[in-house]
N, C-alpha and C positions, 0 to 999 in steps of 0.2 A: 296327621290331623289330631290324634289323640294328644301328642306334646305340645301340640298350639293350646289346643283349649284347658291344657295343664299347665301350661305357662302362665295364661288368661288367668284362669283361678288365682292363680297363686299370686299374681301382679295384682290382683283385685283385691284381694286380703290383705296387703300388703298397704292399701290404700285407707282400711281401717284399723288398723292397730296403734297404738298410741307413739305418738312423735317424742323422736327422741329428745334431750335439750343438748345443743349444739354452743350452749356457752361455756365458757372454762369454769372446769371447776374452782370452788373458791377454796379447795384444800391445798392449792400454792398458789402465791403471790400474796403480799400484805394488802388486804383487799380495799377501797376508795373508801372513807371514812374509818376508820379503824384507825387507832391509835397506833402510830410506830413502838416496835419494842425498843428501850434503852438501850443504851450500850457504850462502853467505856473501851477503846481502839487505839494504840500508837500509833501517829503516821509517820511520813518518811524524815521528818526534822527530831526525832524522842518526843513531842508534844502527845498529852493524852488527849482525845478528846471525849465528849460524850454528850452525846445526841440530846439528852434534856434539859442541858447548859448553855444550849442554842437556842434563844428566845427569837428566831428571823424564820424566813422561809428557809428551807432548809430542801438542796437536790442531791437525793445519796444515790449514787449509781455504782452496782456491783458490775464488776468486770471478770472475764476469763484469769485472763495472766497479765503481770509486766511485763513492759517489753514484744508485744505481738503485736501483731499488722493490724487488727482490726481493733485492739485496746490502745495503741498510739493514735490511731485515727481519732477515737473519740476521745481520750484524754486532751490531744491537741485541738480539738475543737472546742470543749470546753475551756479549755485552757484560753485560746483567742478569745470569749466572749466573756471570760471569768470576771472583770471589771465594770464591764456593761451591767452583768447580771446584779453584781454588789451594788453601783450606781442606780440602774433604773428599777430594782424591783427589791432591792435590801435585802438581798438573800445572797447563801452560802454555795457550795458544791462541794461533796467528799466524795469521793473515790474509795470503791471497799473491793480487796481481790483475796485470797489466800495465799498468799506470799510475803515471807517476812520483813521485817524493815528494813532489812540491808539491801533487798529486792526492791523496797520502795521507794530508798534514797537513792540508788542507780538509776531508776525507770526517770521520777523527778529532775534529777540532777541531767539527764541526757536530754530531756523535755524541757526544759527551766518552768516547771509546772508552777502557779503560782497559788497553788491549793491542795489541801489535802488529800493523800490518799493513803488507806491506812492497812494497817496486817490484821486479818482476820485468821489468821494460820490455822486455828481448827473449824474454819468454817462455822463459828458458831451464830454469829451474825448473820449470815447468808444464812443460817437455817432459821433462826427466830424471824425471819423477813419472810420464810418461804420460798425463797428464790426457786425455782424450777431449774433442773440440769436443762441443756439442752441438746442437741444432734441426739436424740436418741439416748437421754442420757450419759453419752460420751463426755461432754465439757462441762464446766460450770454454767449458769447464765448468763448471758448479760440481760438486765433488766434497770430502769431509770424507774425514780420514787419521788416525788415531789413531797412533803411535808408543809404542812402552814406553820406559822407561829408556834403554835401549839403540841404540835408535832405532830398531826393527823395528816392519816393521808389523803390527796386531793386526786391525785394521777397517778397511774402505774403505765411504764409504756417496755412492752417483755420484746425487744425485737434480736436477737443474736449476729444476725447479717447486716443488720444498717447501722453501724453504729456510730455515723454520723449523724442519722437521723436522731438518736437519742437527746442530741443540743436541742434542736427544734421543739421537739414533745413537751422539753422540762419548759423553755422559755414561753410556751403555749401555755402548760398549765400555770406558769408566774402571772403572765398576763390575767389569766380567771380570777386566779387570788387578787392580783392587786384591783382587780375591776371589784370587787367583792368587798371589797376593804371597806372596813369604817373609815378610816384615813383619805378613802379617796372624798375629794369636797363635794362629787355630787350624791354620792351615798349620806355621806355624816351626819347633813338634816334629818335624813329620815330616817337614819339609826335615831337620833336621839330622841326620836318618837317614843323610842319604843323600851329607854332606860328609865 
């Protein structure tokens, strides 16, 4: 009887103490509106690129490694929709892993990827992005970043296990940008309201 009604207590105190916040912290991941950090990357062709030289939409998704089951998955997913995405929404796709270029022109070359993915070899990129490890810390992330024009970010989609589903997320968040758009013809009147 005694540990019932000491349970009781305790369950009931429990009932006012102040709620935790249950959203992720915003000290990883490059958070939705924030400006992406710069960054100058070889991909797997010797090409440099760098991130504020892209005036389009711009989808930079960090991956694990070359070469594994679940970074072919979504390299090759993107990869099939890479022309759709240039076509219907005028945006890009890079691929960022820490593995160097000779790693990236074997992964590419075995893919016939038709888009960049670049060597971040000291993770440095992954870290000005914030990318979170994931398992526990074990692996790197995988996390998708959508960018606007500008290079802000619009969407972050952090999922390590679906990484098919990362195609989806970025092409969702394209669609918001292009609905958003001055460019779209039923926006642009009422943009120019307001120049």
């Amino acid at each position: 009887m005694k540990l019932a009604v000491a349970s009781l207590l305790v369950g009931s105190a429990a009932a006012f103490a102040p709620a935790t916040n249950s959203k992720p912290s915003t000290a990883l991941n490059l958070a939705v509106g924030e400006t992406a950090p710069d960054f100058a990357l070889t991909d797997q062709n010797g090409k440099v690129v760098k991130r504020s030289a892209i005036k389009k939409p711009l989808v930079v998704y960090f991956y694990p490694a070359d070469s594994t089951p679940g970074c072919t998955v979504q390299a090759n997913a993107f990869n099939d929709d890479i022309k759709a995405i240039r076509k219907e929404y005028g945006a890009d796709v890079i691929g960022i892993s820490g593995q160097d270029v000779e790693s990236k022109q074997a992964f590419a070359s075995e893919l016939g990827l038709d888009f960049s993915i670049l060597a971040d070899e000291k993770d440095e990129v992954r870290k000005a992005f914030k990318v979170p490890k994931a398992a526990f810390g074990l692996f790197p992330g995988r996390v998708t970043y959508v960018l606007d024009k500008n290079g802000v970010c619009t969407s972050v989609y952090d999922n390590l296990a679906d990484a098919a589903g990362h195609l989806d997320a970025a092409k969702d968040a394209l669609e918001d940008i292009q609905a958003t758009s001055p460019t779209n013809p039923l926006i642009a009147p009422i943009a120019a309201l307001f120049n």
